[in-house]
N, C-alpha and C positions, 0 to 999 in steps of 0.2 A: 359206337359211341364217339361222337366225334368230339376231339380237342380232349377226348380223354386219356388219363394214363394206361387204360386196359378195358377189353369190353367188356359188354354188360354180358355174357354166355358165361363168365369163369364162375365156379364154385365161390359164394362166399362163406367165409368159417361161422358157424350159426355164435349167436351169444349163451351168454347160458339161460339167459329169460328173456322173453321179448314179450312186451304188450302189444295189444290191438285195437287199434281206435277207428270204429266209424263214425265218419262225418259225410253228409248230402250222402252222393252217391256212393264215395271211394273209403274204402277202409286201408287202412297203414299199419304197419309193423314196425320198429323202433326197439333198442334196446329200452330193458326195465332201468337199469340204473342212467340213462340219460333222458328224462321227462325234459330236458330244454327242446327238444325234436320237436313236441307238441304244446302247444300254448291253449288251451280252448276256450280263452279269450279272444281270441283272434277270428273265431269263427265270423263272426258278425263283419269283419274286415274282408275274409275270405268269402263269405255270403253274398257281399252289396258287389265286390269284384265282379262274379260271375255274372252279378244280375245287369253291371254294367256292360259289361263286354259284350253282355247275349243282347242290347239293346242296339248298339255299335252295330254288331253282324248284321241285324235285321234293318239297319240302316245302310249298311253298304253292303250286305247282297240282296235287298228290296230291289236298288237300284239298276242291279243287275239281270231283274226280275225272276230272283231267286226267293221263295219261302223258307222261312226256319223256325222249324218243328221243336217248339218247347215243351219239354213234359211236364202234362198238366193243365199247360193252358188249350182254351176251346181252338180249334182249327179256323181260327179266322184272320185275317188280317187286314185291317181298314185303310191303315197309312202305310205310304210307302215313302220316304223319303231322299229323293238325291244329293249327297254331299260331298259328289266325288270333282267337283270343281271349285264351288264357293260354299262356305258352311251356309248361308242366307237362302239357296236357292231350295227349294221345297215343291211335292207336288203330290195330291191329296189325290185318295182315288176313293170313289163310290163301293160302297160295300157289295153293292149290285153287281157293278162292274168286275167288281174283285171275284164274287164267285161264282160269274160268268166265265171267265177265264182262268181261273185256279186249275186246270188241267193243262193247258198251258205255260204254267209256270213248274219251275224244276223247284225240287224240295229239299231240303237239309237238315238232315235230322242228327244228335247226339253221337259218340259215338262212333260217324260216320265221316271219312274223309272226305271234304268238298273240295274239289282244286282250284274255284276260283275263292277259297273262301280267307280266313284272316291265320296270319303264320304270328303265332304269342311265343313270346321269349322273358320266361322268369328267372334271373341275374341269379337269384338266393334262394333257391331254393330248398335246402334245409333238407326235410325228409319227401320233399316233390309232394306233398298234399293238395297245395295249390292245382301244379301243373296236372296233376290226376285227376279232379274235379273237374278243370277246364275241359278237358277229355271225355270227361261223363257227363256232364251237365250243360256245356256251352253247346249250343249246335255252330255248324256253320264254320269250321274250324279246317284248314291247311296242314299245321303241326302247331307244333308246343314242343318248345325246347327246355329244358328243366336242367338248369345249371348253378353248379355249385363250385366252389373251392377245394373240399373237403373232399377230401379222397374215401374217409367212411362215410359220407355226407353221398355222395356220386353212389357206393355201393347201396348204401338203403335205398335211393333212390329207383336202381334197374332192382332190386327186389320188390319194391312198390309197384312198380309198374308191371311186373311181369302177375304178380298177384294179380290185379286191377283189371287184367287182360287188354291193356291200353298201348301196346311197345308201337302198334302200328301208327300212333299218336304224338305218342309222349318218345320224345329223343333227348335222354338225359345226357350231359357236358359236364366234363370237369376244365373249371377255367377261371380265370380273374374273371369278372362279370363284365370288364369292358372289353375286354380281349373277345370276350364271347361275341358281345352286340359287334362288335366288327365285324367277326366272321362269319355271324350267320346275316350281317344285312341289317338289324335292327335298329344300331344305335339313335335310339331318340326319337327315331322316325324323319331323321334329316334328308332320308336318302330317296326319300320317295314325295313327290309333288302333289299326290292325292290327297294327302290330308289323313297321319295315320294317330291312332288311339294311344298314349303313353299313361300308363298308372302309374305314380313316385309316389316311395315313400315319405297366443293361439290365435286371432287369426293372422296376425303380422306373420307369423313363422310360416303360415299359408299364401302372403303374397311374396315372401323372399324366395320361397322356391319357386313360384310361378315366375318371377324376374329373371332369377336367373337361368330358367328354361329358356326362356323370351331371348336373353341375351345371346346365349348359346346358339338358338336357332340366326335369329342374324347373324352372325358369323357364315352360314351356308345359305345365305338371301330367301331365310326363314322365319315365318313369327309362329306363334302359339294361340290359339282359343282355346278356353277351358270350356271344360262341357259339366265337370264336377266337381269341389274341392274339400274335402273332407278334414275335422280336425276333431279324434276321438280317441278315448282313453289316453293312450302314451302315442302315439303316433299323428302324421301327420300324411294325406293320401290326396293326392289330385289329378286328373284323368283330362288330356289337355289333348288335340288334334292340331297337327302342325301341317299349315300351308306354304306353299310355294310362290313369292310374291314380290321379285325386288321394289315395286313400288310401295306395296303395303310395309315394308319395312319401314321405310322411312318415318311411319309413324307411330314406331316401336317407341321412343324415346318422349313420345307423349303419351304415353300407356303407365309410363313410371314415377315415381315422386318419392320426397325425403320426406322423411317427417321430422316436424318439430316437436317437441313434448315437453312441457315444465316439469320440471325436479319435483318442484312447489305441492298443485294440486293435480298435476298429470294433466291440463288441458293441452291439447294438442291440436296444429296444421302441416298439411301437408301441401308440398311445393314440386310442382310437378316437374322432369327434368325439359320437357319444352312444350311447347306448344304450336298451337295449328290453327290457321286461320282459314276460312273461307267457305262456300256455301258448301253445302255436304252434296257431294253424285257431282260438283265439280273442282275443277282445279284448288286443290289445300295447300299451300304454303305453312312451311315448317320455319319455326326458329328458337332460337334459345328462349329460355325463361326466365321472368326479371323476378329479385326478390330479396332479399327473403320474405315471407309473408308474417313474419313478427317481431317486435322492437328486441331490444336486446336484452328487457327486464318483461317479465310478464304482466298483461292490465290486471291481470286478478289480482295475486298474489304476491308480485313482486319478486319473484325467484326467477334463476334461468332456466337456457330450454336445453335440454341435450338432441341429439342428432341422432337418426336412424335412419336406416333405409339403403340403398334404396327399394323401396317394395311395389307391386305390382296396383296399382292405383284403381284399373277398370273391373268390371263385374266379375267374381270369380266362378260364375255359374253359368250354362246355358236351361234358362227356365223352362225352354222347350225340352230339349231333351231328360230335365231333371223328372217334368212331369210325363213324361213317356216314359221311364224308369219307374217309377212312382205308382202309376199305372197297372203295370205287367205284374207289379209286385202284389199287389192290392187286389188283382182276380184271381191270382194264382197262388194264395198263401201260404199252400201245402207244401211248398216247393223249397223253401229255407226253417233251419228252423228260427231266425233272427227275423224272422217277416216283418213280426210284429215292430222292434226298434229299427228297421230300414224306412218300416212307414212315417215311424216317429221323425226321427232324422230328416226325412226326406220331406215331411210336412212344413218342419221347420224352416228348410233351404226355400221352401216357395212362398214361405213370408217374409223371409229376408228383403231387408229395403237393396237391391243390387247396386245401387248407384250411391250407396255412405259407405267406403271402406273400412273403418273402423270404429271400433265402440268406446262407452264406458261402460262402465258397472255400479250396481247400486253400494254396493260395499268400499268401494274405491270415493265415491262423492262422499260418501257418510262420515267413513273414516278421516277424513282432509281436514272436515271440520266440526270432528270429535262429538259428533250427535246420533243419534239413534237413527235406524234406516229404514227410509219410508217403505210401503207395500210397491211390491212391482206395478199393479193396478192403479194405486194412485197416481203414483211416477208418472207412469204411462199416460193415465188419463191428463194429468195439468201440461201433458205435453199437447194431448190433440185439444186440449181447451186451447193452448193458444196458438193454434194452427199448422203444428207443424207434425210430420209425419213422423212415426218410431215403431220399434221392431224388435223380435229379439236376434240372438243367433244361434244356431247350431251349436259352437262351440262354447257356451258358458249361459247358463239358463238365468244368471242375474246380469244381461248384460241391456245394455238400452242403448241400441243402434239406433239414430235420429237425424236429420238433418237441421235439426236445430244448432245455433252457436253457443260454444261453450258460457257466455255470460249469459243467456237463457236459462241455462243447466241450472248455475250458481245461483241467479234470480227465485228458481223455484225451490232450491235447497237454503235460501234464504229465509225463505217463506217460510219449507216446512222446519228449518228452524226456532222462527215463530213462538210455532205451535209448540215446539217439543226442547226446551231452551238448555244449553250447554252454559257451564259456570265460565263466565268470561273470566272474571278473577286467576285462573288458572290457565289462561291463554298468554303465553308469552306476544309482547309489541310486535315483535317481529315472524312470528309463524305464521303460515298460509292463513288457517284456520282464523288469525285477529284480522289479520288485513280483509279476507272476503266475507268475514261477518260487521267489519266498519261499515262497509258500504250498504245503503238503503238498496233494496230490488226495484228496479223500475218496473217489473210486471210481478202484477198480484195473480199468486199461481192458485189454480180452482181444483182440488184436489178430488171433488166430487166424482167417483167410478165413472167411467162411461161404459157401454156394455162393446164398444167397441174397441176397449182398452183391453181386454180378454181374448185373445189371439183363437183360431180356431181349432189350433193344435192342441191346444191348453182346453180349450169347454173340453172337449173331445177327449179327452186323459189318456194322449198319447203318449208310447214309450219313447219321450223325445230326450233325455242324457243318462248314461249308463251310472247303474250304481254299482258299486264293488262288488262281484262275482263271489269272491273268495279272499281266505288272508292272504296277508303280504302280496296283495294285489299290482301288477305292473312289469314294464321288462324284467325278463329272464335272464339267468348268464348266458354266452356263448357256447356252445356246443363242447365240451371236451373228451379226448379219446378215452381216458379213465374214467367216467361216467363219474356216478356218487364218489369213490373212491379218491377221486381226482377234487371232487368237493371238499371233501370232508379236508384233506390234506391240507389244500389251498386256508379253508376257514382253520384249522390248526395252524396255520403260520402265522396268520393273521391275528390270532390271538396272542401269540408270542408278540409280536412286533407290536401287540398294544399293551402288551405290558412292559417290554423294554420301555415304553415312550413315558411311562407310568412314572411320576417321583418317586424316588427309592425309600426303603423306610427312614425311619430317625432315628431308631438305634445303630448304633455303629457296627453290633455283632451281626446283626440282621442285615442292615445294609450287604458290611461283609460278605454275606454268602448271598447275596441278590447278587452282586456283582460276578461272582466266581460261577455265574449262569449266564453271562455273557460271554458269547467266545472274543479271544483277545487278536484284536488288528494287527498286531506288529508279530504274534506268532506264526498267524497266518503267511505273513508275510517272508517267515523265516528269520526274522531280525529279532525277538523278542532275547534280551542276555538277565531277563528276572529269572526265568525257571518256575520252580514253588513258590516262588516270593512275590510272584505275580498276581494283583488284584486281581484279573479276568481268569479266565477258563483257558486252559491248555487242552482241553478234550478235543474231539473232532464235533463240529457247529452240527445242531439238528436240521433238520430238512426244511429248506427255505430262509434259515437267520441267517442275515448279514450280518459283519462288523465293522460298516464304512462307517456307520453311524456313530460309532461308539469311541470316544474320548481315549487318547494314550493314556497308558497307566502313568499315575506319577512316580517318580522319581525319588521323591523322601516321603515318608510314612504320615505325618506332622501336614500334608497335604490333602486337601479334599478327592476322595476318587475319582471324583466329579471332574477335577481339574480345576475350578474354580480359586484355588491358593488357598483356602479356609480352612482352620483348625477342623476337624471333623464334628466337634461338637456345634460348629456354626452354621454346615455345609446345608 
C-alpha cells in the first residue's frame, strides 16, 4: 500500500456489526454505526462517472486501435476517435470496415489489466466504492489508486478490495490527496501533454471551478476543455481534458469574464478579462479588454451592480462527446441503475444554448416585480416569437437560458404584467419593481404556445431534475472513529451550547439555578476566591461545554448575573 501507514495483508479488528451494500458491480462492507461511509444518493453521481470514463477509454484506446468490452453493450464499435493531439481532430470508420478487422484489433475487457490503458486516482475515497466499480465496470483500465486520509478509511478500503477480488486493480493509499496526486503522477493531468480526463468535485459555481482549472493549468503552459460539467443535488462535478499548448495559452484570458449583476432586478453582463482579434486558422492578437460594459446605475432599475467572477465564459460542454455518452447509455440501460436520470440529464445538456453562459429564472423575474409567474411555455414561446433563441438548463428546471437582452426579458414581463396586474399603490417610488413597471415595453410580447417552445426532453417525460430521495435529504457529516456514538455525543453538546445561548428565565430563583449549570471561567482557571457563593457551577464541565463564553460572576449580589449592572428584577 503505497504512502501508507501499514499494509493492506495486516489483520483488521472486525466491528461488532457491519453492513453490506451492493451497488453496480461491487459490494462493500462498512461499520453499522457509521452510515456516513455510504451516501445512496450519490449513486447516480458514481453511475454517470463510470459511464464517463468508459467513454474517455474507448476514446483513447480506439485510438490506439484498441476495443473495450463493455458489459452489456452489443460487440460493436462504429467510431473510433483520435484525441491524443488535438481534441478537434476526429476520424470516423465504416462499420464494414470495423468488422473486417475486429480481429485485428486487441480487446479490453472489465476487470482486466490493460497496460496501455488509463491509470485513475480517486483523492477521497471514503470506503473505495468508487475505485471498486471503476475495477469492475470500466474496461480498459491500468490502476486505480483509491486514497484516503483516514487511516480506518484506508483500512475498509484493503477490506473492500480484497472482498471485491479487485487488489490486482485497485491500490489503496493513505495520504493528503495532493501529496498523493504527486506521487503517483496525476495531479491534475499537468504532467502529461496528451490530453488527460480530470473529474472535480449553480451554474456560476460550474464556471468558477472550470477558471480556476484553466488558471492552474497555465501556470505549466496548460489550458483546459471541458467535455462535461455537471451541477446536481448538493454537488458540483466537471470532467475537463488538459492540453499542452504555450500558444493556445495565450488565449486562456479570453476564455474568462467578470460579471456584472444588479442588486436591483439581477440583470446581468459579463466583461470578458481580453480579447482577440483576428481571422480564425490565422495569426490572433490578444489584448486587454475595454470596459466596463455597464453605467454605474442600472437602465432598468436604477440600482447598482455588484462584481463576480471571474468565471469561465466559453462552452462548458463538449456536445460531441456528451452525445457519445448519451448514446452508450441509451442502448445499454441495464447497466446503471440511474440509466433512466443520466438520460434525463444528459438530454437536457444537448439542448442547452452552449454559447449563453448564464441564465435567469422564471421565479427570480416574477418575484422583482411582485407579479404572478408566467408558464415556462409561454416565457419560452414570446421569446422565439420575437426571434430570439432559449433553453433550459440542467441545473434549475425554471431557468430561461436565452440570448436575448435583459430589456427584452423586462419588456415581455411588462407585458405579462398587463395581463396579470400588481397593486402599484403598494409599490414604493424607489423599488426595482415601480421604476421597470414606469416604463412602456417597446415590444408587444406574443404569449401564444409554440409547439417549439416545449423542449424535447420535456414531451418525452424525461427524468431530467432529481426529486428528494429520502428525509433530511443532502451532505452528510464527515466520517467519525466513534460512529453513532460519536454522533449522538457531538448532538448532546450541541444541544447544551443552545441552551446556554438561550435567555435565562425571569425568575430570579429559577434563573439562580440555570446559572449554577454553567460551569464557572474563573474556577476553571483556578482564580475563582467566591467558593459556594459563586453564581456558576464549581462541578467538573460536561463533555464538550465551554466557559469562554460565559460572563464573570459578579462581585455584589444587587448585580445582574448577567453582568449587565441591573437590579435582578430588571435583568
Amino acid at each position: 500500500m503505497e504512502n501508507a501507514t501499514g499494509p493492506c495483508g495486516e489483520e483488521r479488528p472486525r466491528e461488532v456489526q457491519e453492513t453490506t451494500v451492493t451497488e453496480g458491480a461491487a459490494k462493500i462492507v462498512f461499520p453499522s454505526a457509521n452510515e456516513v461511509f455510504y451516501n445512496p444518493v450519490q449513486e447516480f453521481n458514481r453511475d454517470l462517472t463510470c459511464a464517463v470514463i468508459t467513454e474517455f477509454a474507448r476514446i483513447q484506446l480506439g485510438a490506439k486501435g484498441i476495443q473495450i468490452k463493455v458489459p452489456g453493450e452489443k460487440d460493436t464499435q462504429k467510431v473510433i476517435v483520435d484525441l491524443s493531439d488535438q481534441e478537434e481532430k476526429k476520424v470516423e470508420l465504416k462499420e464494414s470496415e470495423n468488422l473486417a478487422s475486429r480481429d485485428q484489433h486487441r480487446t479490453a475487457a472489465v476487470g482486466e489489466i490493460c497496460e496501455e490503458g488509463l491509470h485513475v486516482l480517486e483523492g477521497l475515497a471514503a470506503s473505495g466504492l468508487r475505485s471498486i466499480r471503476f475495477a469492475l465496470e470500466v474496461p480498459g483500465l491500468r490502476s486505480v489508486v483509491a486514497n484516503d486520509a483516514s487511516a480506518p478509511a484506508v483500512d475498509l478500503i484493503c477490506q473492500n478490495v480484497q472482498l471485491n477480488g479487485v487488489a490486482h486493480l485497485v491500490q489503496p493509499s493513505q495520504a493528503d490527496a495532493r501529496t498523493c496526486e504527486y506521487h503517483t503522477g496525476l495531479l491534475v493531468g499537468w504532467v502529461n501533454s496528451e490530453g488527460r480526463l480530470t473529474p472535480t468535485p449553480c451554474p456560476q459555481a460550474l464556471r468558477i471551478v472550470l477558471h480556476s482549472l484553466d488558471l492552474h493549468a497555465n501556470c505549466y503552459q496548460r489550458f483546459v476543455v471541458p467535455l462535461l460539467s455537471i451541477s446536481a443535488d448538493f454537488y458540483v462535478r466537471v470532467f475537463v481534458r488538459v492540453f499542452a499548448s504555450p500558444a493556445k495559452v495565450k488565449a486562456s484570458a479570453s476564455k474568462q469574464a467578470l460579471v456584472f449583476q444588479c442588486v436591483g432586478c439581477g440583470a446581468f453582463h459579463l466583461q470578458r478579462l481580453a480579447k482577440a482579434s483576428g481571422v480564425p486558422g490565422d495569426r490572433v492578437k490578444f489584448s486587454a479588454a475595454c470596459g466596463p460594459p455597464v453605467t454605474p446605475e442600472c437602465e432598468h432599475c436604477g440600482q447598482q451592480h455588484q462584481l463576480g467572477g471571474p468565471i469561465w465564459a466559453e462552452p462548458i460542454h463538449d456536445l460531441d462527446f456528451v452525445g457519445r455518452v448519451l448514446e452508450a447509455v441509451s442502448t445499454n440501460p441495464g447497466r446503471f441503475n440511474t440509466s433512466e436520470r443520466i438520460r434525463g440529464v444528459l438530454s437536457v445538456i444537448t439542448e442547452e444554448l452552449p454559447d449563453v453562459p448564464l441564465y435567469y429564472t422564471l421565479d427570480q423575474l416574477s418575484s422583482t416585480i411582485h407579479c404572478s409567474t408566467p408558464s415556462l411555455l409561454k416565457f419560452r414561446s414570446a421569446l422565439l416569437h420575437a426571434d430570439f433563441r432559449v433553453s433550459l438548463s440542467h441545473t434549475c428546471k425554471n431557468a430561461v437560458k436565452t440570448d436575448a437582452p435583459a430589456s427584452t426579458l423586462w419588456d415581455i414581463m411588462r407585458c405579462w404584467e398587463k395581463e396579470h396586474p400588481v397593486k402599484r399603490e403598494r409599490l414604493s417610488e424607489t423599488s426595482p419593481a415601480f421604476r421597470i413597471l414606469s416604463v412602456e415595453p417597446r415590444l408587444q410580447a406574443n404569449f401564444t404556445i409554440r409547439e417549439d417552445a416545449n423542449p424535447s426532453s420535456r414531451q418525452r417525460r424525461l427524468k431530467r431534475f432529481q426529486v428528494n430521495p429520502e428525509a433530511n435529504w443532502g451532505p452528510r457529516r464527515r466520517a467519525r472513529p466513534g460512529g453513532k456514538a460519536a454522533d449522538e455525543a457531538m448532538e448532546e453538546r450541541h444541544m447544551v451550547l443552545r441552551n446556554k445561548r438561550k435567555e435565562p428565565p425571569e425568575n430570579a430563583a429559577q434563573r439562580a439555578a440555570w446559572l449554577k449549570t454553567v460551569p464557572c471561567k474563573r474556577f476553571k482557571e483556578g482564580n475563582c476566591q467566591r467558593g459556594d457563593q459563586c453564581c456558576y457551577s464549581h462541578s467538573p464541565p460536561a463533555p464538550g461545554v465551554s466557559a469562554d463564553a460565559v460572563p464573570d460572576c459578579p462581585e455584589t449580589s444587587n448585580q445582574s448575573p448577567l453582568g449587565l449592572g441591573l437590579p435582578l428584577s430588571q435583568a
